[in-house]
C-alpha positions in Angstrom: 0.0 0.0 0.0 1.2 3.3 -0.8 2.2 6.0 1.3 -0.8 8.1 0.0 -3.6 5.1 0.3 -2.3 4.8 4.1 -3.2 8.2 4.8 -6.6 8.5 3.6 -8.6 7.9 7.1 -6.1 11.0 8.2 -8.1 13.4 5.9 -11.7 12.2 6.2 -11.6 10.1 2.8 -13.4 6.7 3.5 -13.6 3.7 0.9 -16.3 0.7 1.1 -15.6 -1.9 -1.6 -18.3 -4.6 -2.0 -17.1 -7.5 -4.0 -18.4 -10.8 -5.4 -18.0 -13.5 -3.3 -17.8 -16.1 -5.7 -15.2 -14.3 -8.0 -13.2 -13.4 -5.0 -12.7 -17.2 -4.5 -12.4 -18.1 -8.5 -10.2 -15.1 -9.5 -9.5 -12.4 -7.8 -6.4 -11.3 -6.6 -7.2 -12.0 -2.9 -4.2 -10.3 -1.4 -4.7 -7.0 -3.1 -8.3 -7.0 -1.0 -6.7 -8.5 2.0 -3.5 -5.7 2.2 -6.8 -2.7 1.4 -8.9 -4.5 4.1 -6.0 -3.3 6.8 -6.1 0.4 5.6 -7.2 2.2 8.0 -10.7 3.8 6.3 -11.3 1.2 4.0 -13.9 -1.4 4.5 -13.9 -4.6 2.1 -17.7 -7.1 2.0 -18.4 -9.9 0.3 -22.0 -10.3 -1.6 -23.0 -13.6 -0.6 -22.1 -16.5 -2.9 -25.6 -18.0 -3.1 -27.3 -14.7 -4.4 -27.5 -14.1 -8.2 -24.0 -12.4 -9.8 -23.2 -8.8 -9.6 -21.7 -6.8 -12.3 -22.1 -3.5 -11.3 -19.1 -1.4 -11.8 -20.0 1.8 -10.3 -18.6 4.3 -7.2 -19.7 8.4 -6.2 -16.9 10.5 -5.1 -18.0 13.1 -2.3 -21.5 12.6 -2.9 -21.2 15.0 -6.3 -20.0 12.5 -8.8 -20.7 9.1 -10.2 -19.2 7.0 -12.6 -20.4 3.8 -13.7 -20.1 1.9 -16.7 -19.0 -1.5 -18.1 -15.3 -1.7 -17.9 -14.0 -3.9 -14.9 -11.4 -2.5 -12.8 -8.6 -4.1 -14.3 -5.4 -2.6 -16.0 -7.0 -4.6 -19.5 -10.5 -3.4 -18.5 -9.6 0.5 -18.2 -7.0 0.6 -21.1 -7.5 -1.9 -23.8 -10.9 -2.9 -23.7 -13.8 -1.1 -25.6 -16.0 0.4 -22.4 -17.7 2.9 -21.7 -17.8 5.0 -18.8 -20.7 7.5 -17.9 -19.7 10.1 -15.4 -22.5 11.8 -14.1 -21.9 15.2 -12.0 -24.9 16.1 -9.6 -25.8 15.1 -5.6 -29.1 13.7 -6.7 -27.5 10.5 -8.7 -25.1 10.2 -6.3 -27.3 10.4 -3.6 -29.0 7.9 -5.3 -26.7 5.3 -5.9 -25.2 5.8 -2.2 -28.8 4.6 -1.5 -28.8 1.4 -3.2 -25.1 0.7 -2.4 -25.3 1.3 1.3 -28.1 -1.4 0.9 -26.4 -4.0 -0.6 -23.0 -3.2 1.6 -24.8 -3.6 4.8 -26.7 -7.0 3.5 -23.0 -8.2 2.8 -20.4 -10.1 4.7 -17.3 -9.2 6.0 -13.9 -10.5 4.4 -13.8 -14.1 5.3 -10.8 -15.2 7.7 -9.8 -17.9 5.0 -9.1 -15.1 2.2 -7.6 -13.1 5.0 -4.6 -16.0 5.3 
């Protein structure tokens, strides 16, 4: 973890990242999420595995912003692949999505111990 990425809590910037269960056990780079789960003001859950798959690829900055669109967060995803990405500037959408997302965070799981090891 970066320098930067261990100050955030220090200035008041907080990060939630809810993940896929079942593609954090297939595919994902577990320790990435494991090293980000001990930043202090980051909080990693896990979507349980029996629900339906998620593919949403979206995230509001400050409660003023959101992007969202269909490129997965991946070096490939962001550079080479043909996505899109709609950034939308206003506190309403982003209000709205904080809505939904805060929803689906706080019906999720924390980081299992096993991926923690």
């Amino acid at each position: 973890m970066s320098a930067p990425a261990e100050n955030l809590e220090h200035v008041g910037v907080h990060i939630r990242i809810y993940l896929d269960g079942a593609q954090l056990a297939e595919r994902e780079p577990v320790k990435v999420f494991n090293d980000l789960a001990e930043t202090p003001g980051v909080e990693i859950r896990i979507k349980h595995e029996i629900s339906d798959p998620m593919h949403l690829k979206s995230y509001q900055i400050d409660g003023k912003l959101l992007h969202t669109g269909a490129a997965n967060f991946s070096a490939s995803g962001l550079k080479r692949q043909d996505n899109d990405l709609i950034v939308i500037e206003g506190a309403e959408a982003a209000a709205s999505f904080k809505r939904n997302f805060d929803a689906r965070f706080a019906s999720g799981e924390a980081l299992p111990i096993a991926a923690k090891q």
